[in-house]
mmCIF file of the N, C-alpha and C atoms, coordinates in Angstrom:
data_MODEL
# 
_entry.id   MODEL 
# 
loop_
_atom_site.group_PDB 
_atom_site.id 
_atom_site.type_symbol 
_atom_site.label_atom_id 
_atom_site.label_alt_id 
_atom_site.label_comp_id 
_atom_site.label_asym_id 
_atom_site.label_entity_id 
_atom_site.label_seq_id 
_atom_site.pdbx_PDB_ins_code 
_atom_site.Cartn_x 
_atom_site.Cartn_y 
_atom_site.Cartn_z 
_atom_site.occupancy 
_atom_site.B_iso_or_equiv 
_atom_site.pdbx_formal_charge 
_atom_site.auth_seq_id 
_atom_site.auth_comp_id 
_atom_site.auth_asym_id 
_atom_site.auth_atom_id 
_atom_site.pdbx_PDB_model_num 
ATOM 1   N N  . UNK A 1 1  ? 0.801   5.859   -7.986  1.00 0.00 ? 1  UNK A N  1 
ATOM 2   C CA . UNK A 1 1  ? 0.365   4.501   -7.924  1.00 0.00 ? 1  UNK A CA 1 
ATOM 3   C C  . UNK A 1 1  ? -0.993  4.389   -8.580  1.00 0.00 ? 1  UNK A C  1 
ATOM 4   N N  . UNK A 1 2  ? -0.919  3.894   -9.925  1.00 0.00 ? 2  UNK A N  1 
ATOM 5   C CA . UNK A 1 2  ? -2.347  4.530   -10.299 1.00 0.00 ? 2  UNK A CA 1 
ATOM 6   C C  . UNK A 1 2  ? -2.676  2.477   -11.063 1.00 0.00 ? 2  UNK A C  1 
ATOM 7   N N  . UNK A 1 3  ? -2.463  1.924   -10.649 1.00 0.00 ? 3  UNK A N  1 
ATOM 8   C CA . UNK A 1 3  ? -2.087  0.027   -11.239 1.00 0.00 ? 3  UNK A CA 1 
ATOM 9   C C  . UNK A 1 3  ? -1.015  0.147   -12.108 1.00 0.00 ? 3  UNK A C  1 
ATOM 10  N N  . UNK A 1 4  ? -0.060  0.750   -12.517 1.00 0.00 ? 4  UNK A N  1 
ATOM 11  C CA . UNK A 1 4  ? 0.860   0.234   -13.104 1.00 0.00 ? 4  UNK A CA 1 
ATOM 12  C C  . UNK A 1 4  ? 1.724   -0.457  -12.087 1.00 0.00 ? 4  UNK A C  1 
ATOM 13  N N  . UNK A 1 5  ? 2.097   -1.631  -12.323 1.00 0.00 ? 5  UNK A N  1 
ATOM 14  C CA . UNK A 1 5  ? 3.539   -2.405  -11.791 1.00 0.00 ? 5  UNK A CA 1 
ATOM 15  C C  . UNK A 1 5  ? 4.401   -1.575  -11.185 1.00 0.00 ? 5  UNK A C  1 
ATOM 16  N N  . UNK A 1 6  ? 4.662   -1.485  -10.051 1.00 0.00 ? 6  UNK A N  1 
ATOM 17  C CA . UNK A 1 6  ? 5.536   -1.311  -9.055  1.00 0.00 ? 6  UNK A CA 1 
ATOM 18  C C  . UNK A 1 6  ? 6.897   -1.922  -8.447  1.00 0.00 ? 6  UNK A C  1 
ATOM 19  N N  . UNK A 1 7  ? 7.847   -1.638  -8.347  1.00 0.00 ? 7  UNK A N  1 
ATOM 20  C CA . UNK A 1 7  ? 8.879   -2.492  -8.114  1.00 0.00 ? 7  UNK A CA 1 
ATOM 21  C C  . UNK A 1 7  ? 9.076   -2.246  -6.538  1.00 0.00 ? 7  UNK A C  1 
ATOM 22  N N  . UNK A 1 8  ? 9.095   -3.608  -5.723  1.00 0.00 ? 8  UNK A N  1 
ATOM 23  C CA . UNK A 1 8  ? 9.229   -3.628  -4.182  1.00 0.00 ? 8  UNK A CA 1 
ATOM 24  C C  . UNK A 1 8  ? 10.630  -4.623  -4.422  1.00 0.00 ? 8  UNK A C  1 
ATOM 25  N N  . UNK A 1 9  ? 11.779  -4.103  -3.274  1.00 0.00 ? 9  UNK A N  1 
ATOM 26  C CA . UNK A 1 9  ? 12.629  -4.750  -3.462  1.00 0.00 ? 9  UNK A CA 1 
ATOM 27  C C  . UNK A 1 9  ? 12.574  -5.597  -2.408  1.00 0.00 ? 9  UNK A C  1 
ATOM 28  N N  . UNK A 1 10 ? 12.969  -6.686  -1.784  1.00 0.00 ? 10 UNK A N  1 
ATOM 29  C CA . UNK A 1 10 ? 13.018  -8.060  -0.984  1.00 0.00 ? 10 UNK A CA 1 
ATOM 30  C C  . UNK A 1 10 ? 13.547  -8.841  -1.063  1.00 0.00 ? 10 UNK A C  1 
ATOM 31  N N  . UNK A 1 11 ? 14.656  -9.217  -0.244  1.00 0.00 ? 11 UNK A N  1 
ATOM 32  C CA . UNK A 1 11 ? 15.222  -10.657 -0.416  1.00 0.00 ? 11 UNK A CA 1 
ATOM 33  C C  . UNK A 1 11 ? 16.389  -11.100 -1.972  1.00 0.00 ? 11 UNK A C  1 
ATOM 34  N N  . UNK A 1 12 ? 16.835  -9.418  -2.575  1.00 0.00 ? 12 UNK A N  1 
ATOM 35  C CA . UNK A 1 12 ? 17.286  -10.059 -3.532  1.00 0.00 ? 12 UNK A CA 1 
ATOM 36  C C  . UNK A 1 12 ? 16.041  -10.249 -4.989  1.00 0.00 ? 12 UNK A C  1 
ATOM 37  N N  . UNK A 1 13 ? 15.180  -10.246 -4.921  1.00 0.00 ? 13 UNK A N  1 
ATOM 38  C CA . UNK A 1 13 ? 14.164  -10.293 -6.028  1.00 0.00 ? 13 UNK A CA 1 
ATOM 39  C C  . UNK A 1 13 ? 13.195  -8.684  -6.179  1.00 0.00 ? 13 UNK A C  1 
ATOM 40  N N  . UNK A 1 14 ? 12.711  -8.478  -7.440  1.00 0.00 ? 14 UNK A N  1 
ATOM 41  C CA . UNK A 1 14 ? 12.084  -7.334  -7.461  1.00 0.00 ? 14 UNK A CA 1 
ATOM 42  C C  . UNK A 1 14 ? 10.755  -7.884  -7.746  1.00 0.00 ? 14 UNK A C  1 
ATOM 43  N N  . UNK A 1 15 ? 9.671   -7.173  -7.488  1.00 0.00 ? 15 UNK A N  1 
ATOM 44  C CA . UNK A 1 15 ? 8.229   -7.096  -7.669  1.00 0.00 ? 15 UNK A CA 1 
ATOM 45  C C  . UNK A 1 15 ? 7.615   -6.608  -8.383  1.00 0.00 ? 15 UNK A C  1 
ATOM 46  N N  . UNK A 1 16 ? 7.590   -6.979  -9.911  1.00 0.00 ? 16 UNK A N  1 
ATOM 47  C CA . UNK A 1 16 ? 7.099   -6.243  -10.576 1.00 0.00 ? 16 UNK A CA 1 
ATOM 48  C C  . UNK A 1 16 ? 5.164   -6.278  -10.735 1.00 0.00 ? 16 UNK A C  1 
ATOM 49  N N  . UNK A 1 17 ? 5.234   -7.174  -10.194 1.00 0.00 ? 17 UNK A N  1 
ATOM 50  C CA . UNK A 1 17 ? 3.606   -7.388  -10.414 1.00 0.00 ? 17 UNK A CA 1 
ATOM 51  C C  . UNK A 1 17 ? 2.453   -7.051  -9.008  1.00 0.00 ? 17 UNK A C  1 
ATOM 52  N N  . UNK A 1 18 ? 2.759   -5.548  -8.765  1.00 0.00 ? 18 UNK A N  1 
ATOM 53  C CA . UNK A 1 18 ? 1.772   -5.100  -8.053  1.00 0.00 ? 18 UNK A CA 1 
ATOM 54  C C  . UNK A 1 18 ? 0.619   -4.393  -8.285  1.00 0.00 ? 18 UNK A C  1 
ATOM 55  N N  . UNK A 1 19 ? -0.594  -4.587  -8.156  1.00 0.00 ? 19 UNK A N  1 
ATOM 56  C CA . UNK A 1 19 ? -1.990  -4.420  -8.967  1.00 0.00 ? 19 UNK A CA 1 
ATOM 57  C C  . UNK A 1 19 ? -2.467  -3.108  -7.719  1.00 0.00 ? 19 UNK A C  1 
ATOM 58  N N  . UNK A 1 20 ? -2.550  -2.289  -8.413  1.00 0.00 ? 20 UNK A N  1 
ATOM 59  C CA . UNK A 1 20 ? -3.285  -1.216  -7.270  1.00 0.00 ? 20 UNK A CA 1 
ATOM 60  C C  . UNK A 1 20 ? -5.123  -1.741  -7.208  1.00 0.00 ? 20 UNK A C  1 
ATOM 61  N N  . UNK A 1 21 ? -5.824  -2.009  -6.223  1.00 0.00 ? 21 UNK A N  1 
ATOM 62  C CA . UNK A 1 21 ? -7.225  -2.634  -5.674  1.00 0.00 ? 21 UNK A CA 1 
ATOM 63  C C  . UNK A 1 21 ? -7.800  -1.222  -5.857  1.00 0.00 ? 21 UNK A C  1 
ATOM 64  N N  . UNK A 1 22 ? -7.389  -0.497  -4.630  1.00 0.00 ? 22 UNK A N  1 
ATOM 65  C CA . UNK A 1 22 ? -8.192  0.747   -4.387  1.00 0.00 ? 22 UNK A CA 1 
ATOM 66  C C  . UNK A 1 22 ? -7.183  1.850   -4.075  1.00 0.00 ? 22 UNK A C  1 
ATOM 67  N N  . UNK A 1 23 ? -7.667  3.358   -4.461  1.00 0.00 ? 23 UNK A N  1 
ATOM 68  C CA . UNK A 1 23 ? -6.714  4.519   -4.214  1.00 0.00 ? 23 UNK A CA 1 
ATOM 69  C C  . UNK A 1 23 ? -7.404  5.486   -3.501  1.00 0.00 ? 23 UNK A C  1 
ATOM 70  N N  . UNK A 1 24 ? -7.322  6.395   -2.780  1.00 0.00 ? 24 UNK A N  1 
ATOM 71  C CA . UNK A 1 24 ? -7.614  7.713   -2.120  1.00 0.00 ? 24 UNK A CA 1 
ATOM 72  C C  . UNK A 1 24 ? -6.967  8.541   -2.069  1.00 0.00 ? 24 UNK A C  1 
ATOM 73  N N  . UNK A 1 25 ? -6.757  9.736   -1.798  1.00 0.00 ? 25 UNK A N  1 
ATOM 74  C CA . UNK A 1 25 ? -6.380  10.933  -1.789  1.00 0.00 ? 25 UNK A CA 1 
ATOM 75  C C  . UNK A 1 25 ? -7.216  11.974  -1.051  1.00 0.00 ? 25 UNK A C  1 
ATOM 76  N N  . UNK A 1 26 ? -6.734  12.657  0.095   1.00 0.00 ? 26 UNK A N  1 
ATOM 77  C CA . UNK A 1 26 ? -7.440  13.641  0.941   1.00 0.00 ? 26 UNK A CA 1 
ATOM 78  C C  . UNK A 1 26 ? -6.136  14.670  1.413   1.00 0.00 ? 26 UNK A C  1 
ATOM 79  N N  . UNK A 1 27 ? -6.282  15.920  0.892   1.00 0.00 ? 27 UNK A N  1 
ATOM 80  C CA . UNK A 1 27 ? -5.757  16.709  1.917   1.00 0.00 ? 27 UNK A CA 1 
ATOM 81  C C  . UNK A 1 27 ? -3.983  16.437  2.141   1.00 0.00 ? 27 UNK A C  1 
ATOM 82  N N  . UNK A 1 28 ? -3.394  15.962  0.949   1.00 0.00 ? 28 UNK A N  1 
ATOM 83  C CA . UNK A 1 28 ? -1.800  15.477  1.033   1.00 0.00 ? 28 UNK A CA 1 
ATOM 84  C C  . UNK A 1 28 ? -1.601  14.272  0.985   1.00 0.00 ? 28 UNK A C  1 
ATOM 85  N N  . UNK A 1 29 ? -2.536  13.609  1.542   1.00 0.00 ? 29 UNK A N  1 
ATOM 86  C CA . UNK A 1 29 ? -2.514  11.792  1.768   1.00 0.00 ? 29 UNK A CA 1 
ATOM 87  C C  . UNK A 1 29 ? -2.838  11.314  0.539   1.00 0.00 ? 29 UNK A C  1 
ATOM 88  N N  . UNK A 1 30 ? -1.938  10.312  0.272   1.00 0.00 ? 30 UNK A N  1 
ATOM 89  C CA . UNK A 1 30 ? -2.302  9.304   -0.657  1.00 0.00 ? 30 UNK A CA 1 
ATOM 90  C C  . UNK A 1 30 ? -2.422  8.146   -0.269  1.00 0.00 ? 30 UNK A C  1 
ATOM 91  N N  . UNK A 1 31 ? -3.696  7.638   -0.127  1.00 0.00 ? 31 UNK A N  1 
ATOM 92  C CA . UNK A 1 31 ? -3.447  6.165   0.262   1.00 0.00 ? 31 UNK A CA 1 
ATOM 93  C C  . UNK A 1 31 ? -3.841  5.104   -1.118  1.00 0.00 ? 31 UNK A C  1 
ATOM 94  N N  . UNK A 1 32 ? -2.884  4.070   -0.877  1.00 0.00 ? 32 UNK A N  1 
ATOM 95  C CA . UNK A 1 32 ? -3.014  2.774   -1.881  1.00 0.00 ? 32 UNK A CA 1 
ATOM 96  C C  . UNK A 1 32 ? -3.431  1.478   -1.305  1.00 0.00 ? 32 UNK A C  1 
ATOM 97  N N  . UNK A 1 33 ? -4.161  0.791   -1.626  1.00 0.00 ? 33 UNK A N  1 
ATOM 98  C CA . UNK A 1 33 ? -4.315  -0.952  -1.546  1.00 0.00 ? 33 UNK A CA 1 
ATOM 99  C C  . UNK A 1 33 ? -3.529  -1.550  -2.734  1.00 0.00 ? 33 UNK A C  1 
ATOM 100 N N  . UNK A 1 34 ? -2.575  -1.988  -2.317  1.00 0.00 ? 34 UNK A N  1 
ATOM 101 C CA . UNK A 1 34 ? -1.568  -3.055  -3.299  1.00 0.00 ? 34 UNK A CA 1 
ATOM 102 C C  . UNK A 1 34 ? -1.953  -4.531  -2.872  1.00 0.00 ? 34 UNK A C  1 
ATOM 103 N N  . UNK A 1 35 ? -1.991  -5.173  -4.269  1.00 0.00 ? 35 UNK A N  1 
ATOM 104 C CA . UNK A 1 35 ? -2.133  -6.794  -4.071  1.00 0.00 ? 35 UNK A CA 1 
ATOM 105 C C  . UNK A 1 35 ? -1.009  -7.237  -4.898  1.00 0.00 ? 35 UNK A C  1 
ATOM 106 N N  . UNK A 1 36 ? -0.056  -8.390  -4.245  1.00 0.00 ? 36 UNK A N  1 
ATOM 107 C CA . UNK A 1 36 ? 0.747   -8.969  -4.757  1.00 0.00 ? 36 UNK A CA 1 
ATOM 108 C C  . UNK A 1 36 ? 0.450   -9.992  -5.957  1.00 0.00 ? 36 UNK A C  1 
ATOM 109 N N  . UNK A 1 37 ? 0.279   -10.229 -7.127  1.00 0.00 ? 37 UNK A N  1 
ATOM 110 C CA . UNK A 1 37 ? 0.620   -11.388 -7.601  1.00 0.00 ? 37 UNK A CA 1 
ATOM 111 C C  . UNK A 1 37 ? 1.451   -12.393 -7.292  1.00 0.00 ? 37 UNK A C  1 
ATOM 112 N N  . UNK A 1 38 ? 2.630   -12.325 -7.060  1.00 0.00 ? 38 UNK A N  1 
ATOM 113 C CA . UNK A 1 38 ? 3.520   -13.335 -6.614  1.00 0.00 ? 38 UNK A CA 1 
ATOM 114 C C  . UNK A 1 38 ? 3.789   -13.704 -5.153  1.00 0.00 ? 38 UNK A C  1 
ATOM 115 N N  . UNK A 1 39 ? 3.389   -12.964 -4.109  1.00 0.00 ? 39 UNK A N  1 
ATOM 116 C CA . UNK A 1 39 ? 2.648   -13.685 -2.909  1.00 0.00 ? 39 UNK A CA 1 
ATOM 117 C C  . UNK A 1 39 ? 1.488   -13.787 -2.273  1.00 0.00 ? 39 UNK A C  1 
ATOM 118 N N  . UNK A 1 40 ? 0.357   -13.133 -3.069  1.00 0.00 ? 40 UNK A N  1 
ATOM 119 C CA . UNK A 1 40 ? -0.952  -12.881 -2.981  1.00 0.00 ? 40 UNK A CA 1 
ATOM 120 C C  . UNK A 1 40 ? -1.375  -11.986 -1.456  1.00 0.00 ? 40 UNK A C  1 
ATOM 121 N N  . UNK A 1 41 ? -0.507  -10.901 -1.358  1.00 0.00 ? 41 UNK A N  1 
ATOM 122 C CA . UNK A 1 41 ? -0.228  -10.460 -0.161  1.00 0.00 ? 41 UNK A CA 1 
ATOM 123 C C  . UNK A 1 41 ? -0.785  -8.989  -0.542  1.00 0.00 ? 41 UNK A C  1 
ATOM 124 N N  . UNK A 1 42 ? -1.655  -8.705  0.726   1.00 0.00 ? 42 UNK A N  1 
ATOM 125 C CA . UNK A 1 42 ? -1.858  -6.696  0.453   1.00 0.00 ? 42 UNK A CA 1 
ATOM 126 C C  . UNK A 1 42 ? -1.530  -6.043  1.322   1.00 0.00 ? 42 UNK A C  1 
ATOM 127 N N  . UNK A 1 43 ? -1.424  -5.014  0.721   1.00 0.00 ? 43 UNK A N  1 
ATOM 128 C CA . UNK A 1 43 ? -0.203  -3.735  1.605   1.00 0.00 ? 43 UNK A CA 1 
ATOM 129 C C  . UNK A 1 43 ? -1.030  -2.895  1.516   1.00 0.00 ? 43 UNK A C  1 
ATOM 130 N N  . UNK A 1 44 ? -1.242  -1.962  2.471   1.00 0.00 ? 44 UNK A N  1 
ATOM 131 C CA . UNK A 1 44 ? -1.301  -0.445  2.373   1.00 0.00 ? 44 UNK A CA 1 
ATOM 132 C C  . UNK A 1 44 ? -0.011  0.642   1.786   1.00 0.00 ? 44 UNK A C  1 
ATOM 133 N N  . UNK A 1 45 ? -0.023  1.074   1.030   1.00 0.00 ? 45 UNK A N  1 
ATOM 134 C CA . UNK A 1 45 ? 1.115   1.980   1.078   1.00 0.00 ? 45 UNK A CA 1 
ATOM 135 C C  . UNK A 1 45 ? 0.581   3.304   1.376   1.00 0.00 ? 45 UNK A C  1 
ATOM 136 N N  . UNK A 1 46 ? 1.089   4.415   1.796   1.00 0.00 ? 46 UNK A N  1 
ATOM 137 C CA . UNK A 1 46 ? 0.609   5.923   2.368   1.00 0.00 ? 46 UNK A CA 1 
ATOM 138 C C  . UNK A 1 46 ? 1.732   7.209   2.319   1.00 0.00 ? 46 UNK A C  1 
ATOM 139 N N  . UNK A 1 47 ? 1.550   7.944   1.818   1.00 0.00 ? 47 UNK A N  1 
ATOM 140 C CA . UNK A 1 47 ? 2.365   9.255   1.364   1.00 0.00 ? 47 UNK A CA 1 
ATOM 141 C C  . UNK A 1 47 ? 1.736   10.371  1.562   1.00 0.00 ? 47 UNK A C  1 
ATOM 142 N N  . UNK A 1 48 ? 2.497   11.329  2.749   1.00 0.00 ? 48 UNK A N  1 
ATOM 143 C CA . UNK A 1 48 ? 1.909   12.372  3.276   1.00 0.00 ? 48 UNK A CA 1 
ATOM 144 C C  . UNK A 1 48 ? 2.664   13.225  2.526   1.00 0.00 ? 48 UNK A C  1 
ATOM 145 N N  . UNK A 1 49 ? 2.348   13.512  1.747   1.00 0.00 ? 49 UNK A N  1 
ATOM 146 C CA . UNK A 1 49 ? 3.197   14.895  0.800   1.00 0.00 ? 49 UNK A CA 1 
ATOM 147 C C  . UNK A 1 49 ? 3.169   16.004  1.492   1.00 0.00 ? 49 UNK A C  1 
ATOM 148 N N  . UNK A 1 50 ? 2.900   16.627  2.349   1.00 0.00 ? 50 UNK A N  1 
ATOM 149 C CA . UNK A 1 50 ? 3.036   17.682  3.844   1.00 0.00 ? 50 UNK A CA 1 
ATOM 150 C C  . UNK A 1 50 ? 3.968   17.263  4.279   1.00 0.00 ? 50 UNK A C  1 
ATOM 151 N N  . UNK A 1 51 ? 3.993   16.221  4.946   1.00 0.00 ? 51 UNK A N  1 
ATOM 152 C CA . UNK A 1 51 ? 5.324   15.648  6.011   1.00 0.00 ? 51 UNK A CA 1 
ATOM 153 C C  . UNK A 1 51 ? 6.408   14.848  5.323   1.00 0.00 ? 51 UNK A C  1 
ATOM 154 N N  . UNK A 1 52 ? 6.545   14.479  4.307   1.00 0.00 ? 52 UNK A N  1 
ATOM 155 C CA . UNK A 1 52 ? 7.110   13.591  3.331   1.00 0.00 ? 52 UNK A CA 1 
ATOM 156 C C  . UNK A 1 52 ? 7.294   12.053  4.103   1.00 0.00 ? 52 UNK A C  1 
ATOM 157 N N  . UNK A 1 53 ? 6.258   12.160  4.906   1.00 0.00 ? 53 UNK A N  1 
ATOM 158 C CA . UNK A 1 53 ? 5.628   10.973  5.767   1.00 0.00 ? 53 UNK A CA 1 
ATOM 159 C C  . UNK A 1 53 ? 5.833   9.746   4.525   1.00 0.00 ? 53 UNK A C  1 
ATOM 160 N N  . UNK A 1 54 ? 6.312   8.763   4.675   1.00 0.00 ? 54 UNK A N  1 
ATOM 161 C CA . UNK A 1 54 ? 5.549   7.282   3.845   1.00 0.00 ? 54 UNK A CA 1 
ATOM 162 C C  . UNK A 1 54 ? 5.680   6.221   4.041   1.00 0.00 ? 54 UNK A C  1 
ATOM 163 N N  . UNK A 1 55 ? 4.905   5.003   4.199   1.00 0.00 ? 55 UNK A N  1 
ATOM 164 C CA . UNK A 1 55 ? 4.927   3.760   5.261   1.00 0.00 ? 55 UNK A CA 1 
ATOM 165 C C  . UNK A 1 55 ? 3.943   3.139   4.044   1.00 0.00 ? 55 UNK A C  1 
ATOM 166 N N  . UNK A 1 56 ? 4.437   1.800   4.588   1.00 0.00 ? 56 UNK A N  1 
ATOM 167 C CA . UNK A 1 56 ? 3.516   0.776   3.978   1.00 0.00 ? 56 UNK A CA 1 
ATOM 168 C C  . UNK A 1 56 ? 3.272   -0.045  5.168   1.00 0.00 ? 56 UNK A C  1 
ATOM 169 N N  . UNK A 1 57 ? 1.846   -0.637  5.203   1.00 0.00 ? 57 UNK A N  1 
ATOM 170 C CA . UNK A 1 57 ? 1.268   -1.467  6.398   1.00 0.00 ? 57 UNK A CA 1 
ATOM 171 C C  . UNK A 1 57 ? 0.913   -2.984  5.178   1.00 0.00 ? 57 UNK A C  1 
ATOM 172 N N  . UNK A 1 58 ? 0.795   -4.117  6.234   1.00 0.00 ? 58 UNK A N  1 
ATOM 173 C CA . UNK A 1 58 ? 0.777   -5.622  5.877   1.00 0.00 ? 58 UNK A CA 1 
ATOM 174 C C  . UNK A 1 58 ? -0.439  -5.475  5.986   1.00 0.00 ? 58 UNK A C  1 
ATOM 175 N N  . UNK A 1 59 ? -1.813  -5.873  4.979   1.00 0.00 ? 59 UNK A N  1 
ATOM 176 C CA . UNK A 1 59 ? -3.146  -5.800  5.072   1.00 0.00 ? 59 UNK A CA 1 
ATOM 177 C C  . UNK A 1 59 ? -3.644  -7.271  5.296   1.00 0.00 ? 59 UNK A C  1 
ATOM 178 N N  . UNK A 1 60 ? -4.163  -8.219  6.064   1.00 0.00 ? 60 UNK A N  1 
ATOM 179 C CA . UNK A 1 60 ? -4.577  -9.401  6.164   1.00 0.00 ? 60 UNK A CA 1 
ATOM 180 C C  . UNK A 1 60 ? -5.809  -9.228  5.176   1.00 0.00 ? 60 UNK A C  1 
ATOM 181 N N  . UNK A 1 61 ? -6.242  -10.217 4.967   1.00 0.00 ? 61 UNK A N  1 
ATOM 182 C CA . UNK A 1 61 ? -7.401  -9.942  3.387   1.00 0.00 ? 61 UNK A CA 1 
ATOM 183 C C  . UNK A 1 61 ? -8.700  -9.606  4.383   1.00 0.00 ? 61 UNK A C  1 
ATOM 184 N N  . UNK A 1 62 ? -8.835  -10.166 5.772   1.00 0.00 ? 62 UNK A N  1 
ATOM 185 C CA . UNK A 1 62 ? -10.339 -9.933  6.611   1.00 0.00 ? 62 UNK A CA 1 
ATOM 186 C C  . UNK A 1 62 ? -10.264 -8.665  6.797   1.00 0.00 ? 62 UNK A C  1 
ATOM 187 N N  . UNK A 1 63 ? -9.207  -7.862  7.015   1.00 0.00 ? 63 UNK A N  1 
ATOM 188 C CA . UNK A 1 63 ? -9.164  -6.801  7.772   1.00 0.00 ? 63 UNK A CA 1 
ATOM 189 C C  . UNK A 1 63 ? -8.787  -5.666  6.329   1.00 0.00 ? 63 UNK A C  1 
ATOM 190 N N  . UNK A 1 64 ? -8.470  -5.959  5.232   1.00 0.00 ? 64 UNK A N  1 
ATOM 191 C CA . UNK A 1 64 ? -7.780  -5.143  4.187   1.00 0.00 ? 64 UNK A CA 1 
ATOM 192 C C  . UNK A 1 64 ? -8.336  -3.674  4.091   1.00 0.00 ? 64 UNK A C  1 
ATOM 193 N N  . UNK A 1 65 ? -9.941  -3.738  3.895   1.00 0.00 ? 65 UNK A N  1 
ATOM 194 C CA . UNK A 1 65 ? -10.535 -2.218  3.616   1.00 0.00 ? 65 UNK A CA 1 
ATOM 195 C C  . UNK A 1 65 ? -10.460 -1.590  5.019   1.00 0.00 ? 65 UNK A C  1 
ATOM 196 N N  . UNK A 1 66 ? -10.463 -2.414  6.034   1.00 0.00 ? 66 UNK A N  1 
ATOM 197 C CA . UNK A 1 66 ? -10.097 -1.564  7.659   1.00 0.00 ? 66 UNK A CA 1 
ATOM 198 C C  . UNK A 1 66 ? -9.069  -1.137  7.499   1.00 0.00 ? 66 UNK A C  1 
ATOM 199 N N  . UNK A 1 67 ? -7.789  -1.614  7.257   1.00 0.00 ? 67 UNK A N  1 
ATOM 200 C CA . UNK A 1 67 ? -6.603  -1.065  7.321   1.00 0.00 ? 67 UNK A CA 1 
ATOM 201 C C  . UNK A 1 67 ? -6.296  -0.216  5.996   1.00 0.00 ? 67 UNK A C  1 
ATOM 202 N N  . UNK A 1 68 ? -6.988  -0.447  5.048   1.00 0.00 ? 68 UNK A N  1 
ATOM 203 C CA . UNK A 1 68 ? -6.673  1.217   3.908   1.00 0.00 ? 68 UNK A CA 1 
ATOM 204 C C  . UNK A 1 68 ? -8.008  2.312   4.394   1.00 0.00 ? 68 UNK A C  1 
ATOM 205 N N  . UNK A 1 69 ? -8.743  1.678   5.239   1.00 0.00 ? 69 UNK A N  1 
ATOM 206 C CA . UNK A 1 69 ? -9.165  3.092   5.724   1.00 0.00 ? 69 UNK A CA 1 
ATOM 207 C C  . UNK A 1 69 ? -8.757  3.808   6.962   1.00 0.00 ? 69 UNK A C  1 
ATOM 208 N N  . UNK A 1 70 ? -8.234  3.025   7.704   1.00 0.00 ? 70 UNK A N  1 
ATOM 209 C CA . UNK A 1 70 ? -7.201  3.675   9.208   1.00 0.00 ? 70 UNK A CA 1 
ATOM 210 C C  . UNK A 1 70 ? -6.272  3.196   8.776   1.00 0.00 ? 70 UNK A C  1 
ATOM 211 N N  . UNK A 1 71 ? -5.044  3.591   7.944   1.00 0.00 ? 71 UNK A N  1 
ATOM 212 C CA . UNK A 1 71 ? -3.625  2.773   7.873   1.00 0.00 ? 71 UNK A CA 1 
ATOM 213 C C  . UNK A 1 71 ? -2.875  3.402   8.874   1.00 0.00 ? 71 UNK A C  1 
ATOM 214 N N  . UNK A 1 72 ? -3.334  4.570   9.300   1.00 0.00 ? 72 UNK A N  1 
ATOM 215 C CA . UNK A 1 72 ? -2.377  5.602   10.449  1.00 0.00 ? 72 UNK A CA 1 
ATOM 216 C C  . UNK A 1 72 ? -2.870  4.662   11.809  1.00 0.00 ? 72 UNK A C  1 
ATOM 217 N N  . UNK A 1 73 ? -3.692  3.917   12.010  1.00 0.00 ? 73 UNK A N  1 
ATOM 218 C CA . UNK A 1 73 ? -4.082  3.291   13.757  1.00 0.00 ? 73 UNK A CA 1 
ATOM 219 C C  . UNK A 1 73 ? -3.196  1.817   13.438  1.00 0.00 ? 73 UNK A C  1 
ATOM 220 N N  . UNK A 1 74 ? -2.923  1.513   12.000  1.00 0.00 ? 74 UNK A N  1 
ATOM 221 C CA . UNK A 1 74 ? -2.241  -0.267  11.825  1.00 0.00 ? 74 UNK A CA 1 
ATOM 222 C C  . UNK A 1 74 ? -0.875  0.176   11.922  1.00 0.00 ? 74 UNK A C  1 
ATOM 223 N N  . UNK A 1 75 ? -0.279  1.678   11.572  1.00 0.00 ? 75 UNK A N  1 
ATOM 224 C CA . UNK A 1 75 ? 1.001   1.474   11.527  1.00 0.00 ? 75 UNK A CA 1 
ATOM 225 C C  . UNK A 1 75 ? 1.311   2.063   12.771  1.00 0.00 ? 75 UNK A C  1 
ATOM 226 N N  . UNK A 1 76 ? 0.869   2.056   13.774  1.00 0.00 ? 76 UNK A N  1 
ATOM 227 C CA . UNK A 1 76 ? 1.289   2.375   15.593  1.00 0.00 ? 76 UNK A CA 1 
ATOM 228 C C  . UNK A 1 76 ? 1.508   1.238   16.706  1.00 0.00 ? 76 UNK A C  1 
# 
């Protein structure tokens, strides 16, 4: 996930226009901040390459850098 366009599937429509904000990487974890163009919506996405763990969390825009920096306490 490095900003190239991403495809999220939903409802029958694909997503091609997802803008990576911010990225990290620690220790297996990859974490992403995705912003939607076409619903102006941000996600966490997260990939534990150890556990082949991977979840995406709903980021509200007040709370967005809280939840890509604990995405493991938003997705419990």
């Amino acid at each position: 996930m490095s900003g190239n366009p991403s495809n999220c599937d939903g409802d029958g429509m694909t997503d091609t226009t997802l803008t990576e904000l911010y990225h990290r990487s620690a220790d297996g974890i990859e974490v992403s901040l995705l912003w939607s163009r076409v619903t102006n919506a941000l996600t966490v996405a997260v990939e534990d390459s150890r556990s082949g763990l991977s979840f995406e969390v709903a980021a509200p825009a007040e709370k967005a850098l809280d939840v890509f920096q604990h995405p493991f306490a938003y997705a419990a």
